[in-house]
C-alpha positions as CSV (number, residue, x, y, z in Angstrom):
1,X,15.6,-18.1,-8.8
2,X,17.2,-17.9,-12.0
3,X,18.4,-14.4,-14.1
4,X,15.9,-14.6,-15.9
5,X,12.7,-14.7,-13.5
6,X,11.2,-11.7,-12.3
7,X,8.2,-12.8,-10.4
8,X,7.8,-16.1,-8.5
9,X,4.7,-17.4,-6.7
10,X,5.0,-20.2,-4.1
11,X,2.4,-21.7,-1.8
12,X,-0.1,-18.8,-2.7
13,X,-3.6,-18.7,-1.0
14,X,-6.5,-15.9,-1.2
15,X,-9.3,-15.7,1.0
16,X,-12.5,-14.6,1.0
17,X,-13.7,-11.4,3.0
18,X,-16.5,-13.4,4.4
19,X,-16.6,-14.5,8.5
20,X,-15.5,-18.0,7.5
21,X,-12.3,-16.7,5.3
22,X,-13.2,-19.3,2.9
23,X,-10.1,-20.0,0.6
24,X,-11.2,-18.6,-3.2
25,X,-7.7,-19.4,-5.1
26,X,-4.2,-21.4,-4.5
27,X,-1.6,-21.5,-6.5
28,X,1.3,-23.9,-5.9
29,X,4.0,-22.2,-8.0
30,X,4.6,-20.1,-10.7
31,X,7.6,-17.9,-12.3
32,X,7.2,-15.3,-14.8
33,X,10.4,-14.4,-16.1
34,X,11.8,-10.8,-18.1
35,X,10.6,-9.5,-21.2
36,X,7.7,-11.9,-21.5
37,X,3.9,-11.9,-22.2
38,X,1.7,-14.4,-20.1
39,X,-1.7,-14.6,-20.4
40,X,-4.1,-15.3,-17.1
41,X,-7.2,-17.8,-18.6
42,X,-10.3,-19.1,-16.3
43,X,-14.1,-18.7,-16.3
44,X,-15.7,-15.6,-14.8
45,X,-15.1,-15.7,-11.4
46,X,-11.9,-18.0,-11.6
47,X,-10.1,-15.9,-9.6
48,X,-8.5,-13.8,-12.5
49,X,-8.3,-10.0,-10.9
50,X,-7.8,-11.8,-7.5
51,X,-4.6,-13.3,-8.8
52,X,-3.8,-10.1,-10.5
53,X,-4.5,-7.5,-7.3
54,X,-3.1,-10.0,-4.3
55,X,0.7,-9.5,-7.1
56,X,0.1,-5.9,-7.0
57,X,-0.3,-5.8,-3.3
58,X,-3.3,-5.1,-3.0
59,X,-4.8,-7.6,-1.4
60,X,-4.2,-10.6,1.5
61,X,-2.7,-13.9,1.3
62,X,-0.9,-16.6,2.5
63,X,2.4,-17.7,0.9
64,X,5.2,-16.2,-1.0
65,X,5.4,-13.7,-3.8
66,X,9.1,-11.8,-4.9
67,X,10.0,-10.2,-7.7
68,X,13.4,-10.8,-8.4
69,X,13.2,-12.2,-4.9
70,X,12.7,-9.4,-3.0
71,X,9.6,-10.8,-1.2
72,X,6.1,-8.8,-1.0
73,X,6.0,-9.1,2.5
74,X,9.3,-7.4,3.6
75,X,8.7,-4.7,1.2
76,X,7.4,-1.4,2.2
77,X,3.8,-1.7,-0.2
78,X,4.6,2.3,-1.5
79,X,8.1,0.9,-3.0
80,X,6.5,-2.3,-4.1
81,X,3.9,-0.5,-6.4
82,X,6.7,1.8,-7.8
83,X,7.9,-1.0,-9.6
84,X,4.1,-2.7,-10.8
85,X,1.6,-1.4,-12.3
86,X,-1.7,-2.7,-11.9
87,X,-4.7,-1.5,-14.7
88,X,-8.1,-2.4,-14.0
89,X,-10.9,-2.1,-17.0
90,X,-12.7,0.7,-15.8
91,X,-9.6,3.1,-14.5
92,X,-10.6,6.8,-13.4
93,X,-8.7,9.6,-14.5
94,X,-8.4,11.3,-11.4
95,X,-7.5,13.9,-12.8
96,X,-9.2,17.1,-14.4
97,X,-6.7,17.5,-17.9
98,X,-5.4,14.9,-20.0
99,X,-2.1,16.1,-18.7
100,X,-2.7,15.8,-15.4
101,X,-3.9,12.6,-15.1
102,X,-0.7,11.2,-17.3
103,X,1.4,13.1,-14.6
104,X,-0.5,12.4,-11.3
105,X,1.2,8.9,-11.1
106,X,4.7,10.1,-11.5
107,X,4.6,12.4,-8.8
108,X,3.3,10.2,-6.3
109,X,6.1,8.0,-7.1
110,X,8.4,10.5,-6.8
111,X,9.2,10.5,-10.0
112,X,10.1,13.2,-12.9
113,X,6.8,13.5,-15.2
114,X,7.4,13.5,-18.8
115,X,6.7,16.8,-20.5
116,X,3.9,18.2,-22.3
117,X,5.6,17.0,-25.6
118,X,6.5,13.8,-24.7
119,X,3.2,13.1,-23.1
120,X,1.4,14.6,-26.6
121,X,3.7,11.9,-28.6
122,X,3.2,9.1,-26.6
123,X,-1.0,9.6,-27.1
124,X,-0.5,9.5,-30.7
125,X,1.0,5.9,-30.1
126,X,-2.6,5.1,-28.8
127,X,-4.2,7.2,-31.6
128,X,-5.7,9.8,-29.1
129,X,-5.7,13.6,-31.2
130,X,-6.9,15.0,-27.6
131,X,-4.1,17.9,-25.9
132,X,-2.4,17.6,-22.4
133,X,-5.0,20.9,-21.4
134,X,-7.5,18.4,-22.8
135,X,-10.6,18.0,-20.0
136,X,-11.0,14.1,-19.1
137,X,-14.5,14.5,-18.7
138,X,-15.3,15.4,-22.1
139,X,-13.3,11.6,-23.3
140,X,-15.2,8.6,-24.3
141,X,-14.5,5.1,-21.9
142,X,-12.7,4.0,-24.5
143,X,-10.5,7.5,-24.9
144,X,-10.1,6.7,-21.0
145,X,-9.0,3.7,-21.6
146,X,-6.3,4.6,-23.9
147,X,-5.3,7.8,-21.8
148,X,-4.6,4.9,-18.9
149,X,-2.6,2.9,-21.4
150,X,-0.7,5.6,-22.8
151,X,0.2,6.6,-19.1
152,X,1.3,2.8,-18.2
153,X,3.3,3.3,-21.5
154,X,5.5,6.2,-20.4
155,X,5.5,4.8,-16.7
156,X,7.6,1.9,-17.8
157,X,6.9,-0.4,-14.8
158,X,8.9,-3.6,-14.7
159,X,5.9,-5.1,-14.5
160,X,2.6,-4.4,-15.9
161,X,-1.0,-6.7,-15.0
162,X,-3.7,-6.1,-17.1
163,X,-7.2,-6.6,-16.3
164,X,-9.4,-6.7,-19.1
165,X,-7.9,-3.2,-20.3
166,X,-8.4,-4.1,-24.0
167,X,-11.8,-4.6,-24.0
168,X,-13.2,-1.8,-24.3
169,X,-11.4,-0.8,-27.3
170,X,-12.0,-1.8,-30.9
171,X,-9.9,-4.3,-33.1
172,X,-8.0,-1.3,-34.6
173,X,-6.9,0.2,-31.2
174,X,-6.4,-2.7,-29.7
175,X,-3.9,-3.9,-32.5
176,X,-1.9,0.1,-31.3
177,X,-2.1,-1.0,-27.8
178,X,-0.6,-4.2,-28.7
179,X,2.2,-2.7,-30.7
180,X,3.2,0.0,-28.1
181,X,3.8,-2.8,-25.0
182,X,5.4,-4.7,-27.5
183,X,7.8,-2.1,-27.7
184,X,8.0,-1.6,-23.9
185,X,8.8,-5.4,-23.2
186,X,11.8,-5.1,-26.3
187,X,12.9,-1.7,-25.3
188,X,12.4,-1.5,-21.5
189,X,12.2,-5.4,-20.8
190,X,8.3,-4.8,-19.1
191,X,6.9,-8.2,-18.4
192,X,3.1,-8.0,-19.2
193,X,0.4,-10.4,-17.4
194,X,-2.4,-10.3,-19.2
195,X,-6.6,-10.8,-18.4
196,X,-8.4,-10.7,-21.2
197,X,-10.6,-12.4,-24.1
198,X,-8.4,-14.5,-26.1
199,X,-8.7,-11.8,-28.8
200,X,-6.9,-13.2,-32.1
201,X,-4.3,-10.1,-32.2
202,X,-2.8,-11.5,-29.4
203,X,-0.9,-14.2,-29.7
204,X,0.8,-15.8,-26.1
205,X,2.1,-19.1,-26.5
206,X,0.3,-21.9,-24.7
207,X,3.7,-22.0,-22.4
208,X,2.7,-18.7,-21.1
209,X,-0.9,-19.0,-20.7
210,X,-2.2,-20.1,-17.2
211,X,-5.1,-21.6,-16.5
212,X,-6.7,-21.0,-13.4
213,X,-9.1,-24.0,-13.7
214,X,-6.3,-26.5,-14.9
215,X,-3.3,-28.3,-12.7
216,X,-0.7,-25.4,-13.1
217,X,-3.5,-23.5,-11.1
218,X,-6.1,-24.8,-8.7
219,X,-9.6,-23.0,-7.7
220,X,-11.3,-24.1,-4.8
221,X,-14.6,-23.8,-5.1
């Protein structure tokens, strides 16, 4: 592996849960490198989140996957997910305060959490006005949303998979979101892989977009 390449994928194969373990995505190989944006492309049901979950460690497979090659399957899974962060599009607070939820993850890393001021400046990135004493069940989905993205912001993984997590937000906060990871890939040197509708705010270059259906990645159907 080169310097530069933080994640590499060889030989990958996912499975179905079903008796027959049918095989639902392969991926022959595939490096994302440091402080870079890629962008996951492919029909519903492609095999987008799958790719995205089996990186995070969350699900089986077959094959290899390191980041900066320290394989997945030699690592203990609790130190794995210390160092990627995986979003879905529907996240739950799990918490009952704004604060709390922004803090949960930190201590179950083992981590310092930021402080009330910190965590207050870093929703203003995200345009929330709500406080750390805040209750999360009085937020929008979208407020949710952002609350999870703000929280990924200060969490500063090396690397951060993104399912879908714009979509729920309109052009205006998706255009903050955008700016704030921006600023964690040039700052913190976060690599982002990204699920989502080619929205136009987003610009990846076609280097860095994978297609699930093409020849870079194959789906078996």
């Amino acid at each position: 592996m080169s310097e530069s390449t933080l994640l590499q994928i060889e030989n990958l194969v996912c499975r179905g849960f079903s008796k027959t373990g049918d095989i639902i995505l392969e991926l022959t190989s595939q490096r994302f490198h440091e402080r870079s944006w890629y962008r996951i492309a492919g029909d519903s049901g492609s095999g987008k989140t799958v790719l995205l979950k089996t990186i995070a460690g969350m699900n089986p497979f077959e094959g290899t996957i390191r980041l900066r090659n320290v394989a997945l399957q030699s690592t203990v899974l609790s130190e794995w997910r210390k160092r990627i962060l995986f979003l879905p599009s529907n996240p739950i607070p799990l918490a009952n305060t704004v604060g709390e939820a922004i803090q949960l993850p930190f201590v179950w890393r083992g981590i310092v959490p930021p402080d009330t001021t910190s965590i207050e400046e870093c929703l203003q990135k995200f345009s929330l006005t709500c406080l750390c004493d805040t209750s999360t069940a009085n937020l929008s989905t979208g407020e949710k949303m952002r609350l999870s993205l703000a929280r990924a912001f200060l969490l500063r993984p090396e690397l951060l998979l993104l399912d879908e997590s714009l979509a729920p937000l309109d052009t205006g906060n998706r255009l903050l979101a955008i700016t704030a990871f921006q600023e964690l890939t040039d700052m913190h040197g976060t690599t982002i892989i990204w699920v989502d509708h080619n929205h136009p705010e987003l610009t990846i270059s076609p280097e860095n977009t994978i297609d699930l259906q093409s020849g870079t990645a194959r789906i078996v159907v």
